[in-house]
C-alpha positions, 0 to 999 in steps of 0.5 A: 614413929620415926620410921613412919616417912619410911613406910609411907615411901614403901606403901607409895612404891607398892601402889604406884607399881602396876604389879599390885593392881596385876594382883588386884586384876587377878584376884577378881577374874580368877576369884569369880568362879559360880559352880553348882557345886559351890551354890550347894555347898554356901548359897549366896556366901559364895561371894565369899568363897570367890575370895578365897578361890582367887586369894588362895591363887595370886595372893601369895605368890604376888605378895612376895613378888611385891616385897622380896626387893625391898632391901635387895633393891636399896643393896643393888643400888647402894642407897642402903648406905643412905638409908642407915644413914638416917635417924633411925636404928635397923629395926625401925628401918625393917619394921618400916619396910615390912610395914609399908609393903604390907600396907601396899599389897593390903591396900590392893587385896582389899579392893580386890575383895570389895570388888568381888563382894560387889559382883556377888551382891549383885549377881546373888544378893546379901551374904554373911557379914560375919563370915566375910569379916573373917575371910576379910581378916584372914585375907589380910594376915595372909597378905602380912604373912607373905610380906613377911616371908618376902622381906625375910628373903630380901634381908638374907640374900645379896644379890637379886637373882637369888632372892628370886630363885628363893621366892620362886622356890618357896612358891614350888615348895607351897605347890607341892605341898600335899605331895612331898608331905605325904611322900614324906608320910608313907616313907617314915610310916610305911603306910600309902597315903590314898588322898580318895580314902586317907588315913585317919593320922592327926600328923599327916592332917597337921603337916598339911595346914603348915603352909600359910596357903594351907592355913589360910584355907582351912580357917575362911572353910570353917567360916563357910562352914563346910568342913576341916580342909585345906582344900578350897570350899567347894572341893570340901563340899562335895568331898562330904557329899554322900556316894561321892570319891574326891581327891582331897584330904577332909578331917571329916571324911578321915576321921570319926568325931571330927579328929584330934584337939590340934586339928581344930581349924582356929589353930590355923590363925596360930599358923599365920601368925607364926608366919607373920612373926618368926620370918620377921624376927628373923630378918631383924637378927640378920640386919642388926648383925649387918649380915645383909649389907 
């Protein structure tokens, strides 16, 4: 693998920036958070939704501020012209790139997961393995998700300052989620959309998990087993616990029966997927054209 030096530099880069140990730092002290409501909702697995109450936060936001200068930087300071100098063709040059960058921001987000599952061992003892595997992968294919987004932006844009506004602008748009798709929903259909009593509308609930936060959520919530939601764990929780009104859009409490086929949460490691490989595919269009030189 020719572009393997390339991404050792890259991973070298992420980990020798404090910005991944920033990111790692957040995640533990955002990410410990024992409530009542999330000891009733998974008892000892609340380790694992630790992880995702600080994942769903920091991740995303610190993995594409991570990777969104990936290329920019090298464009800034002209060693591109260095680096399509080498042996390599621009593909193996994104994949290294992409590659070592995910590699960093995995690094970080692992330790930071290690981190909180050891203060949950010791603060509640054992807890699913099988679970935390899976919010474990889910973790990662999130962080590669971001990555992807980030480098995808870096490729596209010429000068810093707008791939930062990109960035940021793509954090805005992932924050506002619920409320411009919803906003959306009731212009299209006429129909108000109530979160504390949402329509049973498998459209709506789809446009929801489309965001790689959104996605991510949903599929760590089906391995803590507490409902269908994008919303994190322990919100869902008391959400489905009886006489009691929540902000929050639950398939379970929208539909009977448990909604339509698409909304089944395994579809959302599809979603991720597609965030990993479409940005990608993108920025490997744009380089080969040299658009992004």
């Amino acid at each position: 693998m020719r572009w393997s030096p390339l991404a050792r530099s890259e991973y070298r880069t992420v980990l020798t920036s404090k910005g991944a140990w920033i990111l790692a730092l957040l995640v533990v002290l955002w990410g410990f958070r024992p409530t009542y409501a999330g000891w009733d909702a998974v008892g000892r697995n609340i380790t694992i939704g630790y992880i995702q109450i600080g994942v769903d936060l920091f991740l995303p936001i610190g993995a594409l501020l991570l990777s969104y200068q990936s290329l920019i930087g090298e464009r800034t300071t002209g060693s591109i012209k260095f680096l399509l100098g080498l042996p390599l063709t621009r593909t193996q040059v994104l994949f290294g790139k992409t590659t070592g960058r995910f590699v960093g921001v995995g690094t970080a987000i692992v330790a930071a997961t290690l981190v909180l599952a050891g203060i949950g061992l010791l603060e509640h003892g054992t807890f699913g393995l099988l679970p935390f595997l899976g919010t474990l992968v889910a973790t990662l294919l999130l962080a590669s998700a971001m990555v992807a987004v980030g480098v995808f932006v870096s490729t596209v844009t010429r000068r810093t300052v707008t791939a930062a506004t990109g960035v940021f602008a793509y954090f805005f748009v992932t924050l506002f989620w619920s409320r411009i798709v919803t906003s959306l929903y009731t212009a299209v259909t006429g129909i108000p959309v109530n979160p504390y009593d949402a329509p049973a509308s498998g459209p709506l609930f789809l446009a929801l998990r489309l965001t790689p936060d959104g996605a991510y959520n949903v599929l760590t919530n089906w391995f803590l087993d507490v409902g269908n939601s994008t919303e994190l764990f322990h919100i869902v929780y008391t959400k489905l616990a009886p006489g009691v009104s929540v902000n929050a859009f639950v398939v379970e409490a929208a539909f009977d029966g448990g909604g339509p086929w698409y909304l089944h949460p395994a579809l959302s490691l599809v979603v991720l997927l597609v965030w990993v490989v479409v940005p990608v595919a993108l920025a490997r269009r744009v380089f080969n054209r040299g658009d992004a030189l």
